[in-house]
C-alpha positions as CSV (number, residue, x, y, z in Angstrom):
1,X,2.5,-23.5,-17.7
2,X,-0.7,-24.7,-16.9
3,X,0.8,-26.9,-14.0
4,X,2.8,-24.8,-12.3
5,X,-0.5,-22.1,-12.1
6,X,-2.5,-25.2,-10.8
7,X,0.5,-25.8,-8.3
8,X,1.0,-22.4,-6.9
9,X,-2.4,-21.6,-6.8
10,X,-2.8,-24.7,-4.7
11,X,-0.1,-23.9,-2.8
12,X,-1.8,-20.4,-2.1
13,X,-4.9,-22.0,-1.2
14,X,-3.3,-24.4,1.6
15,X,-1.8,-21.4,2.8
16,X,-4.6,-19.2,3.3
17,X,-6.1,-22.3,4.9
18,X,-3.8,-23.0,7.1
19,X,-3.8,-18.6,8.1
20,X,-7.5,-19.2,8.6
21,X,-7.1,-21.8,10.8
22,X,-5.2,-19.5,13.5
23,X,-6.3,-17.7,16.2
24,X,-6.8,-14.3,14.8
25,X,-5.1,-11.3,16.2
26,X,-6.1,-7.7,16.8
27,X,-4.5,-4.5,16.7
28,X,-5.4,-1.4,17.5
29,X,-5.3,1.0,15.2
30,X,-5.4,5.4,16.0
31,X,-7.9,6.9,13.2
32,X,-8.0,10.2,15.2
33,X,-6.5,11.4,18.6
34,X,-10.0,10.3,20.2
35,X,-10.8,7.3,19.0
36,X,-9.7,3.2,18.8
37,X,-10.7,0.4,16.3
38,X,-10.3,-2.9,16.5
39,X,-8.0,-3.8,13.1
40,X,-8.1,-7.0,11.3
41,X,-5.8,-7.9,8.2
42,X,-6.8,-9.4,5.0
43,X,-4.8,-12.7,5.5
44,X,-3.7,-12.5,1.6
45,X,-1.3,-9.6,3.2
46,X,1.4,-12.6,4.1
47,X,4.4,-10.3,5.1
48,X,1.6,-9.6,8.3
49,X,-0.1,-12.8,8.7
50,X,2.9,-15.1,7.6
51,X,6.0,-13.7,7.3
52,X,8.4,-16.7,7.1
53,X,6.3,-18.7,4.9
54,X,7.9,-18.9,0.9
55,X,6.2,-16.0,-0.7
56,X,7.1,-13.4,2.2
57,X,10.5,-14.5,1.3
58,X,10.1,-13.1,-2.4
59,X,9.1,-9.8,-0.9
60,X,12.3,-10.1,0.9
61,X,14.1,-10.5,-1.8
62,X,12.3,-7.8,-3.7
63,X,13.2,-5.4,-1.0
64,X,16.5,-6.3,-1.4
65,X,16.8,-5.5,-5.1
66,X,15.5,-1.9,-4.6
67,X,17.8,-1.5,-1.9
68,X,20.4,-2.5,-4.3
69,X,19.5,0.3,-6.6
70,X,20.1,2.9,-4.3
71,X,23.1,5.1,-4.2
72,X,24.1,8.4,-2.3
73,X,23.2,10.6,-4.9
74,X,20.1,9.1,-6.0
75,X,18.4,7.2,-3.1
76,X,15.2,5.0,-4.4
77,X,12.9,6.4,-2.0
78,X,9.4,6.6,-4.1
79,X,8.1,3.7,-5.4
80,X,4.9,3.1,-7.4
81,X,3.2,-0.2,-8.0
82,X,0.7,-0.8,-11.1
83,X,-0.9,-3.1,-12.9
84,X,-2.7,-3.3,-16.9
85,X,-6.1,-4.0,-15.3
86,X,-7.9,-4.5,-12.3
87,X,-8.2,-7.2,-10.2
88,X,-4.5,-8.1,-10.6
89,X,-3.6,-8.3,-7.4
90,X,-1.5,-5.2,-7.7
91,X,-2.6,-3.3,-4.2
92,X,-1.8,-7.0,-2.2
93,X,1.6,-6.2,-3.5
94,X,1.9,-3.0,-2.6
95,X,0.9,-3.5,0.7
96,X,3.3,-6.6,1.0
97,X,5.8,-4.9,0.1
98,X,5.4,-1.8,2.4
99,X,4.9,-4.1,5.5
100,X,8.8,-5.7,4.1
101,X,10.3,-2.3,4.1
102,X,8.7,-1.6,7.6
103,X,10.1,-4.3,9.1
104,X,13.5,-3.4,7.9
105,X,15.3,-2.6,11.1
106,X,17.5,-0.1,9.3
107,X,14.2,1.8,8.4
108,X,11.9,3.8,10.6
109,X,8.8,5.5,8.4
110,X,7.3,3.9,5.5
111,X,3.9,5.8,4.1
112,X,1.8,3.7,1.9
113,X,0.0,5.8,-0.6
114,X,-3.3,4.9,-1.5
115,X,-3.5,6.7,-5.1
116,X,-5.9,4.5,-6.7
117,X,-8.7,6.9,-6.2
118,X,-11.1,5.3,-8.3
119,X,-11.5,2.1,-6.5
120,X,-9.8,2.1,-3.0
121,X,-9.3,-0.7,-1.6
122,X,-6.7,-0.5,1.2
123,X,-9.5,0.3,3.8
124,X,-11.0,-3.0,3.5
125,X,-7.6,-4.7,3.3
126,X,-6.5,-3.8,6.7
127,X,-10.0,-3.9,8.3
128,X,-11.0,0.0,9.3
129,X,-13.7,2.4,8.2
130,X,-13.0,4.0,4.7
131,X,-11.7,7.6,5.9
132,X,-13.0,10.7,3.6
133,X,-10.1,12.7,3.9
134,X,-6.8,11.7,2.0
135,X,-5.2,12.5,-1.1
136,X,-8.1,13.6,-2.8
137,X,-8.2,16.4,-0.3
138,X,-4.9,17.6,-0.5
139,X,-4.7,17.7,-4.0
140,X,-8.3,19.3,-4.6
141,X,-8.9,21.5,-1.3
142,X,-5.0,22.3,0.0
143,X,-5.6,19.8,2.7
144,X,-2.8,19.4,5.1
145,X,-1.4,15.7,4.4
146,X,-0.2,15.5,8.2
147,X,-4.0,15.9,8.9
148,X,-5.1,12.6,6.6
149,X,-2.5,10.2,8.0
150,X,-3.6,7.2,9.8
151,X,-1.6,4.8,12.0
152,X,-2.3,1.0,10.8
153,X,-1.3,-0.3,13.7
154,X,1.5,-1.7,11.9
155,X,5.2,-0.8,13.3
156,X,6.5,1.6,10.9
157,X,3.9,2.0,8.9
158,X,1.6,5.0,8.0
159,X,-1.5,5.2,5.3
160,X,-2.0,8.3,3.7
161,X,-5.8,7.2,2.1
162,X,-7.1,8.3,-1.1
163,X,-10.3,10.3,0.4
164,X,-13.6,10.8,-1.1
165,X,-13.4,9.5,-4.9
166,X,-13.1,12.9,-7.0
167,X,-13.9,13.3,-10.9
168,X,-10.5,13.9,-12.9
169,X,-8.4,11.7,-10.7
170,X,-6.1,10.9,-14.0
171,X,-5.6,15.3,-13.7
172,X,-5.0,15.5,-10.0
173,X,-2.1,12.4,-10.6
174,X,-0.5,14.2,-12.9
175,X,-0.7,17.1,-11.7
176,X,2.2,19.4,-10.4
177,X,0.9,19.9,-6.6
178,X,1.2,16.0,-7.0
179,X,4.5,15.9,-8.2
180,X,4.8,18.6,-5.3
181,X,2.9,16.5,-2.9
182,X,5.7,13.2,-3.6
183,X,9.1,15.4,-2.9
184,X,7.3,16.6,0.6
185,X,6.6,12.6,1.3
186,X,10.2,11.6,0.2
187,X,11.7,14.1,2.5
188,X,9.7,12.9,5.8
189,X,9.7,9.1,5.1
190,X,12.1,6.5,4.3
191,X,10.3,5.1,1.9
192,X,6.8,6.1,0.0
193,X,4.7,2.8,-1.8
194,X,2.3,4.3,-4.2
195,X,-0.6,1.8,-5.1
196,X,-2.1,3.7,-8.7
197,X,-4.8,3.3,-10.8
198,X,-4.0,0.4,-13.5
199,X,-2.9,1.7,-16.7
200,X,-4.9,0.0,-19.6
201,X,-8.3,1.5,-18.1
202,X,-6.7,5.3,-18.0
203,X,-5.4,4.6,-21.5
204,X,-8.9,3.5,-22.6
205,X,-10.2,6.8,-21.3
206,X,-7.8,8.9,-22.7
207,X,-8.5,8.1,-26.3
């Protein structure tokens, strides 16, 4: 195995130099009704920054599967991506897969759920100021959830953030407003990507 992890990681390393290379694009990107920020994408996100090359076509295929899975009666419409410990790459994928769905022509609204509240990461990874309101908010302090989403500048695509990190984020997840919280977001959006907290850590703490 040790070849093939040297020959896809090169591969992933010509890639990303190849993406650097380019001239790099901005978007603009609505954080409030009064104000516009220049948005730059972590090229690692390849469904954005290079969307024919091999690995978007896994996502592709990925999207495909859950697609698959779906019937009338019980549409896969809440999806959440984890990992056992940080630094996995797990919110990359997330975020991958969100921009696949968005760019489904068949689907309108995808919200990606930024639930790792601990260590949020999705600000950095599409380029704008970490926002304090989000789902920390709403789940803490009733916050309205239509007053913490943010366009990315991305067709299709919303970001509810996680907001300001709280203390018992393990407790707010499980709670019942949050089980509350993902039927509202499956009713309004075609599909919802939840990146979470990784679950070896959590375990850790719970014992």
């Amino acid at each position: 195995m040790g070849k093939i992890t040297d020959a896809l990681r090169k591969a992933a390393e010509d890639r990303l130099a190849r993406i650097e290379k380019r001239p790099q694009h901005s978007y603009v990107v609505n954080v409030d009704p009064g104000s516009t920020k220049d948005l730059n994408i972590d090229p690692h996100v390849v469904a954005f920054s290079d969307p024919m090359s091999p690995v978007s076509e896994q996502y592709k295929i990925l999207r495909t599967n859950l697609l698959s899975l779906a019937s009338p009666t019980r549409p896969v419409k809440a999806i959440g991506i984890t990992s056992a410990i940080h630094s996995e790459g797990k919110t990359i994928t997330a975020l991958n897969l969100a921009i696949t769905l968005a760019r489904d022509l068949n689907k309108k609204s995808i919200l990606f759920v930024d639930a790792d509240m601990r260590r949020s990461r999705i600000h950095k990874i599409l380029g704008i100021d970490k926002i304090d309101l989000g789902l920390s908010e709403y789940l803490q302090d009733g916050l309205s959830p239509d007053n913490a989403l943010i366009k990315t500048g991305i067709d299709n695509l919303t970001l509810l953030p996680s907001g300001k990190p709280p203390r018992n984020p393990a407790e707010l997840l499980s709670s019942y407003k949050m089980k509350e919280l993902i039927g509202l977001l499956r009713n309004n959006f075609d599909y919802v990507i939840f990146d979470t907290p990784p679950v070896v850590p959590v375990q850790i703490r719970a014992y």
